[in-house]
LUMLUMVEX-189635 format. One record per atom (N, C-alpha, C): chain; residue in one letter; atom name; x, y, z; residue number from 1. Coordinates in nm, 3 decimals, m for minus. Example, Ala and Ser with C-alpha at 12.3 -4.5 7.8 and 13.67 -1.06 7.14 Angstrom:
BEGIN
- unit,code,site,x,y,z,pos
- A,a,N,1.319,m0.569,0.780,1
- A,a,CA,1.230,m0.450,0.780,1
- A,a,C,1.320,m0.330,0.780,1
- A,s,N,1.285,m0.225,0.708,2
- A,s,CA,1.367,m0.106,0.714,2
- A,s,C,1.290,0.003,0.787,2
This chain:
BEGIN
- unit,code,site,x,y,z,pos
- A,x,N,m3.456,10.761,6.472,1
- A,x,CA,m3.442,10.662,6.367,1
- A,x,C,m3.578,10.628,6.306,1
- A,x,N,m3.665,10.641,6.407,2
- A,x,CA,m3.799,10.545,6.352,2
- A,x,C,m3.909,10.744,6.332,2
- A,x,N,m3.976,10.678,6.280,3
- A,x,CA,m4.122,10.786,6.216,3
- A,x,C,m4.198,10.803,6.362,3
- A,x,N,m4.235,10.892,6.422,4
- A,x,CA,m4.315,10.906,6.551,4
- A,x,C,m4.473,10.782,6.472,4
- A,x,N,m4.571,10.790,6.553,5
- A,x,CA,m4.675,10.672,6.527,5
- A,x,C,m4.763,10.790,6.424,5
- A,x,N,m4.776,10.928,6.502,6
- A,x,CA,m4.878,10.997,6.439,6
- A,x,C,m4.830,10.999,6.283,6
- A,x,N,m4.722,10.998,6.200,7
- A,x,CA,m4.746,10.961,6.096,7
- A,x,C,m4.757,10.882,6.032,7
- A,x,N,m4.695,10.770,6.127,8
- A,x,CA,m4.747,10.642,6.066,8
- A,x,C,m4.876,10.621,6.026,8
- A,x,N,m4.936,10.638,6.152,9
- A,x,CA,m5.094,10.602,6.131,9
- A,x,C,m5.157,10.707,6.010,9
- A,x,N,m5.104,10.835,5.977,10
- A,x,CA,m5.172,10.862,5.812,10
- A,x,C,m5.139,10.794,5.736,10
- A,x,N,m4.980,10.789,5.726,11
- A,x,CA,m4.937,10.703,5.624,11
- A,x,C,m5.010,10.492,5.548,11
- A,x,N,m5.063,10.469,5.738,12
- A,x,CA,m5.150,10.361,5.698,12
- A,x,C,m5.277,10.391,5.640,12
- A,x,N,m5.293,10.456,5.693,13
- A,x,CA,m5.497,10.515,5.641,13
- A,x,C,m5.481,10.588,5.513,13
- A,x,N,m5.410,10.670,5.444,14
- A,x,CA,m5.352,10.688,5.282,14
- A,x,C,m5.377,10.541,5.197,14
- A,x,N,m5.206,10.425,5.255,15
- A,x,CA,m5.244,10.328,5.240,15
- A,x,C,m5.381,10.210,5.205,15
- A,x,N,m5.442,10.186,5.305,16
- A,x,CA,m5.550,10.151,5.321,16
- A,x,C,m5.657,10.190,5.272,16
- A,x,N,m5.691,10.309,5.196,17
- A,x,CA,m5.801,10.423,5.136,17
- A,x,C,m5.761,10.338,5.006,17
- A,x,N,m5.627,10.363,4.958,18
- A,x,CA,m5.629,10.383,4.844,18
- A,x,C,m5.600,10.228,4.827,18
- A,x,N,m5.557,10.101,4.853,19
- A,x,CA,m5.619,9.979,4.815,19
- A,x,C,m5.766,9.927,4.812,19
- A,x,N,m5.845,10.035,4.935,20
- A,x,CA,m5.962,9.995,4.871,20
- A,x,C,m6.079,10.072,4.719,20
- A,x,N,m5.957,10.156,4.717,21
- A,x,CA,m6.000,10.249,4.565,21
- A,x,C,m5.975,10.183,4.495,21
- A,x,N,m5.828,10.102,4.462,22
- A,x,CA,m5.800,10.028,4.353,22
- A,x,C,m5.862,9.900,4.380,22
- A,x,N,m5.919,9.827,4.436,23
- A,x,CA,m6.017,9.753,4.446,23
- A,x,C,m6.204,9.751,4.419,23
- A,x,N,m6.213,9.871,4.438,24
- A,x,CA,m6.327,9.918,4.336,24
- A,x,C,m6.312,9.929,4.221,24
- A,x,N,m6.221,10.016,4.167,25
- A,x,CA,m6.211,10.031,4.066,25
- A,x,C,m6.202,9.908,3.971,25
- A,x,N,m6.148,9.828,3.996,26
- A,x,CA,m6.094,9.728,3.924,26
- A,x,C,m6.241,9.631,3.911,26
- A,x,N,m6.333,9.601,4.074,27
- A,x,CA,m6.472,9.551,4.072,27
- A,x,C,m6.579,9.638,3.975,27
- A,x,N,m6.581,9.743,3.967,28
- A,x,CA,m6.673,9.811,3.849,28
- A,x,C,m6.616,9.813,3.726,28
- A,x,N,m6.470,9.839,3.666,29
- A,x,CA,m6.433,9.809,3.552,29
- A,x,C,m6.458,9.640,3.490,29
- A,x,N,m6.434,9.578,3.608,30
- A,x,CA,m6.484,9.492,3.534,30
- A,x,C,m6.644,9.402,3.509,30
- A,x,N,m6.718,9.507,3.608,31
- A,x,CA,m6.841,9.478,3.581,31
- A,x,C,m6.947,9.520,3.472,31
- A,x,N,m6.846,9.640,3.456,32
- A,x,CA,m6.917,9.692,3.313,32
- A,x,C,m6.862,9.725,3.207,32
- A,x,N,m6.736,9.662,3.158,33
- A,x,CA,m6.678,9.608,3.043,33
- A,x,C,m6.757,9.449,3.007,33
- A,x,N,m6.758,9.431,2.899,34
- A,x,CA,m6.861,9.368,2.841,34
- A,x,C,m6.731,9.263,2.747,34
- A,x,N,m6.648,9.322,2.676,35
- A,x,CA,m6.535,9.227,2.613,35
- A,x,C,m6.409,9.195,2.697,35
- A,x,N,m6.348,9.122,2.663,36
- A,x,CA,m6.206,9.068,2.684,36
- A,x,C,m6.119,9.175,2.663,36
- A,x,N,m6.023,9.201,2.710,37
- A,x,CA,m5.970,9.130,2.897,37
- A,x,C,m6.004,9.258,2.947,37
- A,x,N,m6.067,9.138,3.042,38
- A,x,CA,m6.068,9.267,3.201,38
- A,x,C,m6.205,9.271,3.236,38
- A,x,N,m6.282,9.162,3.153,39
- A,x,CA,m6.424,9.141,3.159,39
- A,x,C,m6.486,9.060,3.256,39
- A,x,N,m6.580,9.044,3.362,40
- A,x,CA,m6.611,8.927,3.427,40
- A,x,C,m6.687,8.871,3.325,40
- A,x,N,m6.778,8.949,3.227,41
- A,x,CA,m6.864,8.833,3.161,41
- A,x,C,m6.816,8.761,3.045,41
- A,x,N,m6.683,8.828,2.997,42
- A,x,CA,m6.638,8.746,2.912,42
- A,x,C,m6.456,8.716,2.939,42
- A,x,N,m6.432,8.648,3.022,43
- A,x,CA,m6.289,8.649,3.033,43
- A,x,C,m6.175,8.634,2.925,43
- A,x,N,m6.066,8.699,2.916,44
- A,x,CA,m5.959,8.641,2.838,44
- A,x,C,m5.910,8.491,2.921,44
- A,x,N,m5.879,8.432,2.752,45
- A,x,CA,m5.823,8.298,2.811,45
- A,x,C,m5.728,8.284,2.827,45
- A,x,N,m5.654,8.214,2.941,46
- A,x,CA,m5.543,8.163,2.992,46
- A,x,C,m5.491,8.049,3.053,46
- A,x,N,m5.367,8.017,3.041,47
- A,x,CA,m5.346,7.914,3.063,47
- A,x,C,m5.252,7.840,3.167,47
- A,x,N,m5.239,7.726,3.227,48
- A,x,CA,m5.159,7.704,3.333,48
- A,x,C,m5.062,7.665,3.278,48
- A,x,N,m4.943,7.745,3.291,49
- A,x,CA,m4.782,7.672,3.266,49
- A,x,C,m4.761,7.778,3.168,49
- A,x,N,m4.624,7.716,3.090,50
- A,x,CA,m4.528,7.809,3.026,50
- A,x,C,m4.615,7.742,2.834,50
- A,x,N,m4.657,7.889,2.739,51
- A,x,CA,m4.675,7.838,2.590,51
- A,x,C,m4.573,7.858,2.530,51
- A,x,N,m4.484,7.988,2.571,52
- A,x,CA,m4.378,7.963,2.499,52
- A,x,C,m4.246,7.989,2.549,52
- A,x,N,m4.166,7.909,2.544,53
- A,x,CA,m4.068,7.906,2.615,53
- A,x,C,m3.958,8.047,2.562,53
- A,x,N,m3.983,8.083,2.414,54
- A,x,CA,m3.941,8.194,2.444,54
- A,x,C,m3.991,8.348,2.464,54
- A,x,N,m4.053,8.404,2.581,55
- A,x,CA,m4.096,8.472,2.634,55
- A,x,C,m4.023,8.405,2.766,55
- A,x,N,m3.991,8.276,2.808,56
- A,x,CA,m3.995,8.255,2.937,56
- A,x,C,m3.853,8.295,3.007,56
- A,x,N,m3.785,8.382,2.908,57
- A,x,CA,m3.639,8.429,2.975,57
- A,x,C,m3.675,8.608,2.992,57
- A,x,N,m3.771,8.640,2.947,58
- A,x,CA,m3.814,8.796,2.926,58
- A,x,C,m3.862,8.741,3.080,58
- A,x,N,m3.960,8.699,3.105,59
- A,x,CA,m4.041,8.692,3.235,59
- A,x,C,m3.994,8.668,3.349,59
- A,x,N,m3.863,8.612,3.380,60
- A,x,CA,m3.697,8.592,3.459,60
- A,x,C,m3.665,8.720,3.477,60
- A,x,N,m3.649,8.766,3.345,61
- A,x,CA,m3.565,8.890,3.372,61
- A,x,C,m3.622,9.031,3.420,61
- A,x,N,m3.746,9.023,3.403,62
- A,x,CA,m3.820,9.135,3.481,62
- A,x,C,m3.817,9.105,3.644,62
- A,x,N,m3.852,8.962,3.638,63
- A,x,CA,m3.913,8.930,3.785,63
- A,x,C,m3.754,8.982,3.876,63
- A,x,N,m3.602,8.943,3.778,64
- A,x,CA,m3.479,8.970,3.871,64
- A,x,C,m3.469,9.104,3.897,64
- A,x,N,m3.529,9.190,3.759,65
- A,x,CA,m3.499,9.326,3.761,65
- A,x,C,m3.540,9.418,3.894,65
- A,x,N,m3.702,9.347,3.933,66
- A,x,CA,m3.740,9.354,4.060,66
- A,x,C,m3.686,9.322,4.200,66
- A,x,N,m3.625,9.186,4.190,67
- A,x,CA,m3.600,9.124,4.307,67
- A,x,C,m3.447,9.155,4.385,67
- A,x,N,m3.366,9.139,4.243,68
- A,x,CA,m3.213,9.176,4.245,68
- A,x,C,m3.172,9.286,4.339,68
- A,x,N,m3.210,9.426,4.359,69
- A,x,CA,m3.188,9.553,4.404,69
- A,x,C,m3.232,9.538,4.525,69
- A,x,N,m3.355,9.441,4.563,70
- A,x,CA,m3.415,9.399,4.704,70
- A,x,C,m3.323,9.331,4.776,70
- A,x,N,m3.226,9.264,4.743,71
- A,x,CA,m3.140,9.110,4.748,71
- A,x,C,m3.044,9.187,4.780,71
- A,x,N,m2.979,9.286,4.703,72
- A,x,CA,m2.887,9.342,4.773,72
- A,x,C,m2.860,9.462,4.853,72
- A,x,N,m2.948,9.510,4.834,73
- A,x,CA,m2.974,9.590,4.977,73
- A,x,C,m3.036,9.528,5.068,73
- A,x,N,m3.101,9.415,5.098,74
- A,x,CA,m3.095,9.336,5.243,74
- A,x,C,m2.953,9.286,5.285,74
- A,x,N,m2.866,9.210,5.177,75
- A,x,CA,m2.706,9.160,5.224,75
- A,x,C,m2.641,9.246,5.291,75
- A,x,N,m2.672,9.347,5.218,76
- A,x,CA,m2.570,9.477,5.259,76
- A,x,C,m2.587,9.538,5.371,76
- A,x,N,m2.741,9.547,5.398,77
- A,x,CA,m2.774,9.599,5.576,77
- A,x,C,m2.720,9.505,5.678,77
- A,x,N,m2.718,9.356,5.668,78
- A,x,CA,m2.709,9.241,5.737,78
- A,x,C,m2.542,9.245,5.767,78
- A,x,N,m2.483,9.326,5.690,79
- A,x,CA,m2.309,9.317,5.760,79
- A,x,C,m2.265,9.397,5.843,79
């Protein structure tokens, strides 16, 4: 049923490599981008809370599009 460990443990160190790639990457892109967005020296601005409420049913519906398929394939293992 389960993965023996020896592949696990590549499968973590794959893992693990490559969050700290996309964590560089993202620390030098934004060290040497110079404009907005994605800049440390010049940030895009943003704001706390909702500006417009309509966008705020688009941003629901992605987040369900994600969550929904998770939701029910946990119910469904649980019976």
């Amino acid at each position: 049923m389960f993965l023996p460990l020896s592949l696990l443990s590549y499968t973590s160190i794959l893992g693990l490599i490559s969050i700290m790639f996309l964590i560089a990457v993202v620390i030098v892109d934004g060290a040497f981008k110079m404009e907005a967005p994605g800049s440390f020296w010049d940030p895009a601005e943003t704001t706390f809370g909702v500006v417009s409420t309509n966008k705020l049913g688009l941003a629901f519906g992605l987040f369900m599009a994600g969550v929904s398929p998770i939701i029910y394939h946990v119910t469904c293992r649980s019976r």
